[in-house]
N, C-alpha and C positions, 0 to 999 in steps of 0.2 A: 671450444673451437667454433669460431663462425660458420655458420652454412654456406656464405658467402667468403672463402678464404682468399681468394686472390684480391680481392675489391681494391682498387684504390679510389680515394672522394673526387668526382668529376661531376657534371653537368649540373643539374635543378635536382637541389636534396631541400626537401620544404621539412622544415619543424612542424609538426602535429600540436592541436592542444589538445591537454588533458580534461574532460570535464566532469567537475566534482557533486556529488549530490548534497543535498542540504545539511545532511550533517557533515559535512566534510570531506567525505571518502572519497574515495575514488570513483566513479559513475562508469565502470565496469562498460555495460553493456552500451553507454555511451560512446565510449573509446570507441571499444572494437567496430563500431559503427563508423566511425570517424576515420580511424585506419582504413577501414575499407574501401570509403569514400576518396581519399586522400591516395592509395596504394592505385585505385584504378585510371589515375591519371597520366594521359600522355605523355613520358616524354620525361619521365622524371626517374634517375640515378641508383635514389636510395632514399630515405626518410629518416629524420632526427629526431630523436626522444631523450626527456630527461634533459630537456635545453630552457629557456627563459621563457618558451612558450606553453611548454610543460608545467609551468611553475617549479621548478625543480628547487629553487630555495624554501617552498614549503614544503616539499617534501622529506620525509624520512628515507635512512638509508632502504629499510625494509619496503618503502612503496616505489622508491627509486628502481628497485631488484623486479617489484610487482609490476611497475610500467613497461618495463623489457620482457616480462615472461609472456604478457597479454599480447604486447607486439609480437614477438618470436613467432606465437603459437596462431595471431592473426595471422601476419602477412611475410614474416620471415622466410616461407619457403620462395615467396614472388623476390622482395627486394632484399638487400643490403641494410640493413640498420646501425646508423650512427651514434652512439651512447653519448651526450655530454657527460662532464666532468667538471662537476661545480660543488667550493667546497671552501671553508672558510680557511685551510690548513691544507698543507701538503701533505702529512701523515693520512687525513680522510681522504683528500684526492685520490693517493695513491690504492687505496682500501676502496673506491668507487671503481676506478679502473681494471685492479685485479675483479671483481664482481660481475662490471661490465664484460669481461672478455671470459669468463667462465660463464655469464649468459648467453652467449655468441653474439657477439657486435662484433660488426665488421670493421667497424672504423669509430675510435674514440675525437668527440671535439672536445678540448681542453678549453675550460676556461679561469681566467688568472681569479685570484683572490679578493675579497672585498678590500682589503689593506691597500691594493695594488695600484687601487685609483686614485691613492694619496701621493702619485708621485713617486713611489718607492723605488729603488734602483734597478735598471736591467738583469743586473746580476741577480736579481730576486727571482725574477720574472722566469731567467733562463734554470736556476735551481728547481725550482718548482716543477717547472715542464720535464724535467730529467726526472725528477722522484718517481712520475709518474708514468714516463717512459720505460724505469727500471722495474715498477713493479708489473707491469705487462709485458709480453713477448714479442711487443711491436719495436720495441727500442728507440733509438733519439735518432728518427731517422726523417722528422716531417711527414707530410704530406703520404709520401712514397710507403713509410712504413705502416699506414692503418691510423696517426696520429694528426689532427689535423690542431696544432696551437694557437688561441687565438687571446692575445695581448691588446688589449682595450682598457682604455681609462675615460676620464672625466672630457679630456683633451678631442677626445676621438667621437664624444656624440654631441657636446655643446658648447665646445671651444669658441675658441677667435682663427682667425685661417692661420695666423703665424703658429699659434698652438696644436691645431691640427697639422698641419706642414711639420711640424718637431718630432710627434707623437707616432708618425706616420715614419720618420725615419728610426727612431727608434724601434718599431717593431719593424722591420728591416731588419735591424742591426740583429735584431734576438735573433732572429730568423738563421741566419748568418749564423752566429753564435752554437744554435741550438742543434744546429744539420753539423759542424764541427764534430760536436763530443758523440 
């Protein structure tokens, strides 16, 4: 159960980075330094972990788990924390998310699959975000419900403007689509 249960995602949520010591690991005492630094800023909502700035695609499921308990036990009782959800499969997404929301995150940000940037159909897009809507308590409710989904491809960071104009109504459409079911 989050500490923060009412939360819905609004104002300045900055992503944290993670930073690792030489052998790899996680630099622990770095972080929670970094949380702190980051947590005692004006003006800001809640903080993301386990997102692109996390490095969250090198991470294991186990350090993913380990970056939300450091945070929890940093700054969880001050702010709201936002769990990405990144994951080559929706079977793992969905297995990140129950994780997340049994670490207390207040609010999941969903992000689409590496395959996803190939163009692949909405319908994918929208399947996906549901898997993972169902295996948390937040359910397929957007924004409102704790899940914030965010649909991004190739289109949407180094396109052509006609290409980003496309890309940009289609996640619309998901959007649409995804507050439905």
């Amino acid at each position: 159960m989050p500490r923060h249960a009412h939360y819905l995602p609004h104002g300045v949520i900055p992503a944290v980075l993670l930073p690792f010591s030489d052998d790899l690991a996680i630099d622990e005492k770095g972080f929670r330094s970094h949380l702190r630094d980051v947590a005692a800023t004006d003006g800001i909502s809640a903080i993301t972990i386990n997102a692109h700035s996390t490095e969250v695609a090198s991470c294991s499921f186990e350090e993913q788990r380990r970056v939300l308990a450091i945070t929890q036990d940093e700054i969880g009782d001050r702010l709201p924390i936002v769990n990405g959800i990144w994951a080559d499969g929706s079977l793992e997404a969905a297995r990140i998310a129950r994780m997340a929301e049994e670490g207390g995150a207040s609010a999941l940000l969903v992000f689409p699959p590496a395959p996803f940037t190939l163009q692949q159909s909405p319908a994918m897009a929208v399947e996906h975000f549901k898997r993972i809507a169902d295996a948390s308590s937040r359910g397929p409710h957007g924004v409102a419900g704790g899940i914030v989904a965010v649909a991004m491809g190739p289109a949407g960071q180094r396109g052509t403007r006609r290409r980003n104009e496309r890309d940009l109504r289609t996640r619309e459409r998901l959007c649409v689509e995804f507050r439905r079911t």
